[in-house]
LORONU-236405 format. One record per residue (C-alpha): residue in one letter; z negated, y, x. Coordinates in steps of 0.05 Angstrom, whole numbers, plus 5000, padded with zeros to 4 digits. Each point is the difference from the previous one (the first is absolute). Example, Ala and Ser with C-alpha at 12.3 -4.5 7.8 and 13.67 -1.06 7.14 Angstrom:
BEGIN
A484449105246 S501350695027 
//
This chain:
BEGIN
X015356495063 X506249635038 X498749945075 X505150285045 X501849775063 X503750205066 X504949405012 X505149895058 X507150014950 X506149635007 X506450254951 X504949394979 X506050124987 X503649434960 X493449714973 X494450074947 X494149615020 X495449764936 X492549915014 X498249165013 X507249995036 X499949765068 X507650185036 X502550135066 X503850675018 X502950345064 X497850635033 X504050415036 X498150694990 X495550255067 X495450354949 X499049264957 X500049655065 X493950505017 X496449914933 X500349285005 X497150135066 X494750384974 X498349504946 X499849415051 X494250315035 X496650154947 X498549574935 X507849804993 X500250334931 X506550504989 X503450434941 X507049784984 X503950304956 X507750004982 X505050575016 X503550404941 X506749895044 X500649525048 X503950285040 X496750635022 X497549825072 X493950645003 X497149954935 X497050604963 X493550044956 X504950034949 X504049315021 X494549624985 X497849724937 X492350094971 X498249354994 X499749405051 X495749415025 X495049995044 X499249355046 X498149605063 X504649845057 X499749245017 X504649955058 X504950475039 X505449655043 X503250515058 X507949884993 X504350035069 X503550684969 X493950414996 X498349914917 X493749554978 X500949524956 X493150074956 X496149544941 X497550454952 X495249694941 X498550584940 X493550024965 X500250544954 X504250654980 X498550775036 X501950594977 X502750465043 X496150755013 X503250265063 X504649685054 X499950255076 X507649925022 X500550515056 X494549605049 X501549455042 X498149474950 X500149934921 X493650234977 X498250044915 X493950174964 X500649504939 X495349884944 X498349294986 X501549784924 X494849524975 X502249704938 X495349604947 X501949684950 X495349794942 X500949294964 X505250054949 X503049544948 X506950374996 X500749925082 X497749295001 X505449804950 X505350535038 X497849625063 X500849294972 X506850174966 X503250375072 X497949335033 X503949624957 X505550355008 X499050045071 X501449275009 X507450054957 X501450605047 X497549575057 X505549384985 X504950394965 X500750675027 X497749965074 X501549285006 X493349925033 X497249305011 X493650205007 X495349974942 X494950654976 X494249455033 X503750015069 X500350784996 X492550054980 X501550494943 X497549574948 X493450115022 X500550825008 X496050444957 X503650254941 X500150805034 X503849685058 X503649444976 X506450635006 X498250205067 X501749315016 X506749814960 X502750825012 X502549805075 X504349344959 X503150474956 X508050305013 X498150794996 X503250515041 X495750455043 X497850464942 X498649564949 X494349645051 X497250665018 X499850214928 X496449284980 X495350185068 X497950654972 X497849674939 X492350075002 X498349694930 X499549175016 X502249814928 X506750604997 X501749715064 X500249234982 X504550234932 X504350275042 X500749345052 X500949634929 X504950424985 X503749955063 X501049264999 X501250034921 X506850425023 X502349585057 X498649404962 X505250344943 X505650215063 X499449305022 X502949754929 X505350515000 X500849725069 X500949304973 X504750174953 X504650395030 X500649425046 X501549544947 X506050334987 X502350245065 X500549155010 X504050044932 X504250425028 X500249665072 X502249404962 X506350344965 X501550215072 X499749315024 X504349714951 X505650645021 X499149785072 X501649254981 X506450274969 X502150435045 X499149415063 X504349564957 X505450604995 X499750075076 X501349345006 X505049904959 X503450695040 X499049605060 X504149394975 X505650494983 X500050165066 X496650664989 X493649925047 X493550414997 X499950485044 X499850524951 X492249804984 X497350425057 X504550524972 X497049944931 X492950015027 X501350595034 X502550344942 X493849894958 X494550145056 X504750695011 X499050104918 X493349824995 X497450495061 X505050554976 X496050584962 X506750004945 X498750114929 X499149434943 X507350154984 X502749915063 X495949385026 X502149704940 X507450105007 X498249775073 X496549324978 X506449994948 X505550125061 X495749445043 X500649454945 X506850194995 X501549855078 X495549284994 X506449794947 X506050205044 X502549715057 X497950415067 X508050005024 X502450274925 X502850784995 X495250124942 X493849805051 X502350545050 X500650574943 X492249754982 X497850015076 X501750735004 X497350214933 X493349705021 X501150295065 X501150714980 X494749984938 X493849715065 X501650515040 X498850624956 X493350285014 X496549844944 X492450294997 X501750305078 X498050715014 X498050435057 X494450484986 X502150704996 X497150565040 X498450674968 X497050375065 X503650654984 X499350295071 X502849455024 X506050004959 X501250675020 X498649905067 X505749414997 X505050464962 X498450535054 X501549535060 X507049824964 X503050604971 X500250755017 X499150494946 X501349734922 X494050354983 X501649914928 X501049335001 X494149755042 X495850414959 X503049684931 X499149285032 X492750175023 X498750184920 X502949414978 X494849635053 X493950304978 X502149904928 X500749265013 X493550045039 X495950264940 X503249514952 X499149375042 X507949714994 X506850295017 X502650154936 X503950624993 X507050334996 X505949705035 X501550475057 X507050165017 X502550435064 X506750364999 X503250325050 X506049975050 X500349415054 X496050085063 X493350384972 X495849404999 X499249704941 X500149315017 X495850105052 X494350444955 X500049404956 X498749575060 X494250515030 X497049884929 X499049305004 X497050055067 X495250424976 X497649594939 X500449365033 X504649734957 X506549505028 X506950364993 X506949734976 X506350444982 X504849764954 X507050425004 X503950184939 X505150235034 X506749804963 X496749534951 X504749884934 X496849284983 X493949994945 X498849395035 X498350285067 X494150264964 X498349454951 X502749455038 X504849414986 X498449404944 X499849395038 X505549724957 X504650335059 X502149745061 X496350255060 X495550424947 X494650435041 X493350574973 X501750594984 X498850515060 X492950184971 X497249345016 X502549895061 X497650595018 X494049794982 X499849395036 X502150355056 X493750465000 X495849324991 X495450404961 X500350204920 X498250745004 X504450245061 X503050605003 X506649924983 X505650545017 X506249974939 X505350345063 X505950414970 X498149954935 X505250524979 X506149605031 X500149414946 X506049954957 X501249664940 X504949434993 X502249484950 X494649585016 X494950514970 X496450635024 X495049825056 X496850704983 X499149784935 X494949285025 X496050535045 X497250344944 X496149344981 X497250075079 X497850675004 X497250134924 X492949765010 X499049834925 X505249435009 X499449755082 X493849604976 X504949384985 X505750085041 X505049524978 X504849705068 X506549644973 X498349545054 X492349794994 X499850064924 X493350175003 X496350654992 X497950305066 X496150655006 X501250695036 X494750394972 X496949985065 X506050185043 X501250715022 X507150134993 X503550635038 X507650184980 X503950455048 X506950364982 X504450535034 X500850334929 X496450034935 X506350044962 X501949375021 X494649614964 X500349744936 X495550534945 X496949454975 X498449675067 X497850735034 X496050074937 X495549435026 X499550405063 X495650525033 X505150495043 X497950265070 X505150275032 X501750125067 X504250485018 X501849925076 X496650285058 X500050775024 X502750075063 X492950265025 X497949344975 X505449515028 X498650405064 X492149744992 X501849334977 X504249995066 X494050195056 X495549584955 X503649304986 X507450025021 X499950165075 X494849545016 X503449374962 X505850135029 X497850075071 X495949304998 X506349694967 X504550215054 X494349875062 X498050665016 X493150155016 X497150744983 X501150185065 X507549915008 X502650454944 X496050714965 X504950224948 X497450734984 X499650294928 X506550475008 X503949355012 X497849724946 X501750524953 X506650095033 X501649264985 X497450034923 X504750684996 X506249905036 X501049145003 X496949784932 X500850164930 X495049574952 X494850074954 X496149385041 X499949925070 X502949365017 X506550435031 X494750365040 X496949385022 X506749665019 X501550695037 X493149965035 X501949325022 X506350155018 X496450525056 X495449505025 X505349515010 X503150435046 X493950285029 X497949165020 X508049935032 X498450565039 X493649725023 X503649405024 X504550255029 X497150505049 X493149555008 X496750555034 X499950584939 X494649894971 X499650484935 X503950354953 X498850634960 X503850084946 X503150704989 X504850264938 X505049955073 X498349365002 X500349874929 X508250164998 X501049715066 X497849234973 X502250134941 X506850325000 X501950634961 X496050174942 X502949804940 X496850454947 X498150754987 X496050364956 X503450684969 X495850585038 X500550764964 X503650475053 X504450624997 X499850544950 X498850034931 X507149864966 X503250134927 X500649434952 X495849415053 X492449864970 X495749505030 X498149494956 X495149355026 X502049264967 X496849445009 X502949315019 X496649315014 X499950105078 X496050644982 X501550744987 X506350365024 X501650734985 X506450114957 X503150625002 X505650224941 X505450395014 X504250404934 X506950335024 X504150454950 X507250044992 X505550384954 X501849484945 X497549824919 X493049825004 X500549335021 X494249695038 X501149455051 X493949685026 X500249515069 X495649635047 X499949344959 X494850224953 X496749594948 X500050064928 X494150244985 X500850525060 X507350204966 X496250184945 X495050425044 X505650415010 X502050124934 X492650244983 X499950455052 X507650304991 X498549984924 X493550455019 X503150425041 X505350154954 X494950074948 X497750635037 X504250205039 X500050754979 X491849965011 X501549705071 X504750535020 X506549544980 X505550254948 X501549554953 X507450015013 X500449735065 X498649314992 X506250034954 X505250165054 X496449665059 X499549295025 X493149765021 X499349495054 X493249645008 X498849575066 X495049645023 X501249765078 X500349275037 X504749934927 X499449125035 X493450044981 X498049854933 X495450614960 X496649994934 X494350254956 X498750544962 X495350365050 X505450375040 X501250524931 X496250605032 X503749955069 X506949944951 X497850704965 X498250365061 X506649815035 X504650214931 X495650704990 X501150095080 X507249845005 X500450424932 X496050705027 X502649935067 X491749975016 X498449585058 X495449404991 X493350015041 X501949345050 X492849865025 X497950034919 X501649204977 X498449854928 X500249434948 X499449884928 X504249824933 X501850704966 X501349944919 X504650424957 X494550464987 X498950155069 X493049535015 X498949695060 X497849284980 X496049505048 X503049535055 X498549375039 X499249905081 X496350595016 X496949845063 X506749645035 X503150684976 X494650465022 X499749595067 X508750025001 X499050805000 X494250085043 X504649645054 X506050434990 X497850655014 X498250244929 X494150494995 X499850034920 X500649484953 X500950164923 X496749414952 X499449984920 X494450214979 X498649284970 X499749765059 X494550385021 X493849484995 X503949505044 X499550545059 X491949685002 X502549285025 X504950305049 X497049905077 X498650675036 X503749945058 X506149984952 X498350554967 X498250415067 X505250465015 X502750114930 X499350494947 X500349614934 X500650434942 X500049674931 X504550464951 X500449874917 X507950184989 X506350095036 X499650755010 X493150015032 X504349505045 X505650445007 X496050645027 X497549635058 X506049595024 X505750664997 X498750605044 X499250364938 X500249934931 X506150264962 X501350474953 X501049864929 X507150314974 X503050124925 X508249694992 X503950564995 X504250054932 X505549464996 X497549605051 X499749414962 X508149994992 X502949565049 X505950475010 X495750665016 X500850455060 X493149905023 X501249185003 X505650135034 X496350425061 X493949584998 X504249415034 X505750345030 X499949745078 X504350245054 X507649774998 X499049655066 X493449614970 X502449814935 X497649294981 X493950115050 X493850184991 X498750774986 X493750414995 X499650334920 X498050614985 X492750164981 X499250574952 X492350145023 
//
């Protein structure tokens, strides 16, 4: 049975110590240090064995490898810095049983390997044959002068002639351990033969490829020799050589650039190029800049992204108020990069009216993965070149926009920010639209193709945003490329947070105030978004928050001795003048022929209310208030409607023949459209028509259809917000519009009773004070020329040509 002993242990790190090796090794660790203190009082003799990982500093049990060498320390030498410096000659190998870490020394219980090895004919030949080759590796390989005599291997036993050539051999850590843990004398000396069979082979690969590297260093002498004998002749033409340095330059640039084959050859081609021309010559200037522009791409540059989720949304947080839906699509689009490993997804694309942050949402995305950010405006673009670049065949040719924006962001997957992408026009030097769809499709951005560089340059790696104030703007096929989020503008609840939260306290440190000196309270606030801005963004409200502290910090200065300022809807209209906007607010009574209707604009939602008057004439219809087309043809839905059933609404049929019908919409400077104003139309006709007053505090909205439906509409929370600040208590919605009620914030909806109705007459028993009563045309009521058309829209002598109340037959 193999003895097992308890030996003091000392872990290596960077070394595998074979048994007959004597070395010398450094100990640091206060555990070894103690070991080897342990073993000097004692018989000397110590465990080493080598770590799994060199650089774990506490090894494990599990760090350590099974099988090392056991040995006798000659000599220890105590080093100025603290370590020992100790001579450590192996006898034989130990296997490892248990290892004491946790004490204050290295402690093992090992069991001694004894190997014997019985006389055989196959080792003594194995043994004579690895000598022989020891001596060519000894001269050829290792370059060793001294012979197998000098080393005394010649006279080793065969089972451990490879104990003694395994420390000569080139083997990385785990190839020694693995020949160490090789119990069987004869397996282990096959594999030394082995060894210095392969590196014998590497070493004539070696040799040959340097053969023809010199071949090749000799073609490259013979260039040299050419190229001295062209700068001199250049010099004798009164050229010089100071463009050498300049060449130089150019070719260490090429060499340490990360470029592709293609360009580093077109490089090398552009270099050789320069070496022929005279440094003064026009041509040598157009080549400078080429090489110039192509070196400073970032070719093989990238930052490393970050896909910490809660920190992206704790960056998107700390810029922008609100844009729930937006934050949350970005923080998909995140995780979905995240479990994929790479950034490849849908082009993103945000619409919506100046001022609501787009630009800057692009930016707060950057931050948050990390990623370097350039923006590249579109604004105005009508050159395809812009995009692609101009050929160099031009005077004072330049990249396209892409790749300077690229070498702007000095990295090759920045996130790059395509600015008014909807205000490009197309020219007679081609559609710049038209080059963008190569950049954004990422099928094709793989070889990106600049006029300028001529060589294919990837973007499959950037992350390209688009932003535009409207979607019809962009080209189909470009917005085709595109994933639309859109954002609408800001509420005024949530310009009023944006304000508290990020406006009032940029502006105060720009203009020197300290928090002391100025408190603007919330009713201010809300008095400035209401009455001195109208925007779907804020930037008016910041410019008006300014505007306050500017005169709040000339006030400080010039009475030194006021301190602070509270900032009151007072004060509000005393630094800023008289307010300059009002909202429409429902008051008085309920009136005959005036509905409330809601719109919605890009500064957010207004209300809209439609008046119809009647007057004695031939059914002509006369429509004001600069409406649109499409909102014309609102009203000719809704009159055709009404007419439709008129007897069923409590209308005879004859009237609209002999009266005049006059449809206006107020503020006629201010430009309406859209179809969504048709129920509001139809209440105000069948009100003007019954002589039935219209409920004022009920607003509704919708597009009404010949067959009396009330169809969806767009902007429901600006409108819903529009009516919850005027007054109104009831709000009338199609029914279609139902589901989008869920994504509407409570404190809009607070306060309102929203009631989602199918068709215009659910609509119409809600928003009258009662419903009318249907009637049956009397006999010959259809004849122009009867006695009842005649009564119906007879006025007053002293009113004729104004308007006049008609007669409902109930």
């Amino acid at each position: 049975m193999a003895e097992v002993r308890t030996f003091p242990m000392l872990p290596m790190r960077d070394i595998v110590v074979f048994p007959l090796m004597t070395t010398p090794f450094f100990i640091g660790r206060k555990q070894s240090m103690a070991a080897l203190e342990n073993a000097l009082s004692g018989d000397r003799k110590v465990f080493v064995v080598a770590q799994k990982d060199p650089m774990v500093e506490q090894p494990s049990g599990d760090d350590l490898y099974e099988i090392g060498t056991i040995g006798q320390i000659l000599q220890i030498m105590r080093l100025p810095n603290g370590t020992i410096k100790a001579l450590f000659e192996a006898k034989g190998r130990g296997r490892l049983i248990k290892a004491d870490l946790e004490g204050d020394s290295y402690n093992a219980e090992v069991e001694i390997i004894e190997e014997e090895t019985l006389p055989d004919s196959e080792m003594a030949a194995l043994a004579k044959t690895t000598r022989a080759e020891l001596e060519t590796y000894l001269k050829e390989i290792k370059r060793n002068s001294d012979s197998i005599d000098q080393l005394a291997i010649d006279s080793e036993a065969p089972q451990l002639l490879a104990d003694r050539i395994a420390p000569l051999l080139n083997m990385d850590l785990q190839k020694k351990q693995e020949l160490l843990e090789i119990l069987d004398p004869k397996q282990r000396l096959e594999r030394v033969f082995e060894r210095m069979i392969e590196e014998a082979g590497i070493k004539k690969l070696e040799k040959k490829l340097k053969e023809r590297v010199q071949g090749q260093i000799g073609r490259t002498q013979k260039e040299y020799y050419l190229n001295e004998q062209i700068k001199a002749i250049q010099k004798e033409l009164g050229n010089g050589e100071d463009g050498k340095a300049e060449i130089e330059e150019y070719e260490k640039r090429v060499e340490e650039a990360k470029m592709s084959e293609e360009a580093s050859d077109v490089a090398k081609k552009e270099i050789k190029k320069l070496k022929l021309m005279s440094p003064m010559s026009a041509e040598a200037n157009v080549v400078r800049n080429y090489l110039d522009t192509l070196l400073s791409m970032p070719w093989g540059v990238k930052t490393d992204d970050n896909f910490d989720l809660n920190q992206a949304q704790k960056v998107l947080d700390e810029d922008h108020y609100g844009l729930e839906t937006i934050k949350e699509r970005i923080i998909e689009y995140l995780a979905v990069a995240k479990m994929v490993g790479k950034m490849k997804g849908p082009i993103i694309c945000l619409v919506g009216p100046p001022g609501v942050g787009k630009t800057s949402l692009a930016r707060s995305v950057a931050r948050a993965l990390g990623r370097n950010f350039t923006r590249m405006s579109l604004g105005g673009i009508r050159d395809e070149a812009e995009i692609r670049g101009h050929r160099r065949t031009y005077i004072g040719a330049l990249p396209g926009k892409i790749i300077q924006a690229l070498r702007k962001a000095k990295s090759n997957n920045p996130l790059l920010l395509l600015d008014e992408v909807d205000k490009m026009t197309q020219g007679v030097m081609g559609d710049p639209a038209a080059a963008l769809l190569e950049v954004l499709d990422p099928e094709q951005n793989l070889s990106f193709m600049d006029h300028y560089l001529e060589v294919e340059y990837d973007l499959s790696d950037v992350l390209f945003f688009c932003t535009a104030n409207l979607q019809s703007g962009i080209p189909p096929a470009l917005r085709d490329r595109m994933e639309i989020i859109p954002l609408p503008g800001y509420t005024e609840i949530e310009k009023e947070n944006i304000a508290i939260r990020h406006l009032v306290e940029k502006q105060r440190e720009e203009n020197g105030l300290a928090k002391d000196n100025m408190k603007i309270r919330r009713d201010a606030i809300v008095e400035i978004i209401q009455r001195y801005t109208r925007e779907a963004g804020v930037r008016n409200l910041e410019r008006e928050i300014g505007k306050v502290c500017r005169k709040v910090a000339t006030q400080l200065v010039v009475n030194p001795k006021r301190k602070k300022f509270s900032i009151t809807p007072k004060k509000v209209h005393e630094f800023l003048g008289v307010p300059r906007y009002k909202h429409d607010f429902v008051e008085g009574p309920n009136e005959v022929g005036v509905s409330t209707g809601m719109a919605w604009t890009q500064n957010g939602g207004e209300l809209l209310f439609t008046e119809v008057s009647l007057m004695r004439g031939t059914g002509r219809l006369m429509i004001t208030g600069r409406l649109g087309d499409v909102m014309k043809e609102s009203v000719q839905a809704a009159l055709s409607y009404v007419r439709g059933n008129a007897n069923r609404l409590g209308i005879y049929s004859d009237v609209f023949k002999k009266t005049d019908i006059h449809i206006h919409v107020p503020e006629g400077a201010t430009p309406k459209d859209g179809p969504s104003a048709g129920v509001t139309i139809v209440a105000s006709l069948v009100s003007a028509l019954t002589q039935i007053p219209s409920h004022k505090r009920v607003a509704m909205t919708g597009e009404v259809t010949l067959r009396g439906k009330a169809l969806a509409i767009g902007g429901l929370k600006e409108k819903l917000l529009a009516a919850k600040r005027g007054g109104v208590e009831r709000v009338l919605i199609p029914h279609a519009n139902e589901n989008d009620l869920i994504e509407i914030p409570v404190e809009i909806k607070k306060g309102l009773e929203i009631t989602p109705l199918k068709t215009v007459t659910d609509m119409l028993e809600i928003a009258l004070e009662r419903m009318p009563e249907p009637v049956v045309d009397p006999a010959g009521s259809g004849d122009p020329g009867s006695e009842l058309g005649e009564e119906i829209i007879q006025p007053p002598a002293s009113d004729l040509g104004g308007e006049i109340t008609p007669t409902v037959y109930m």
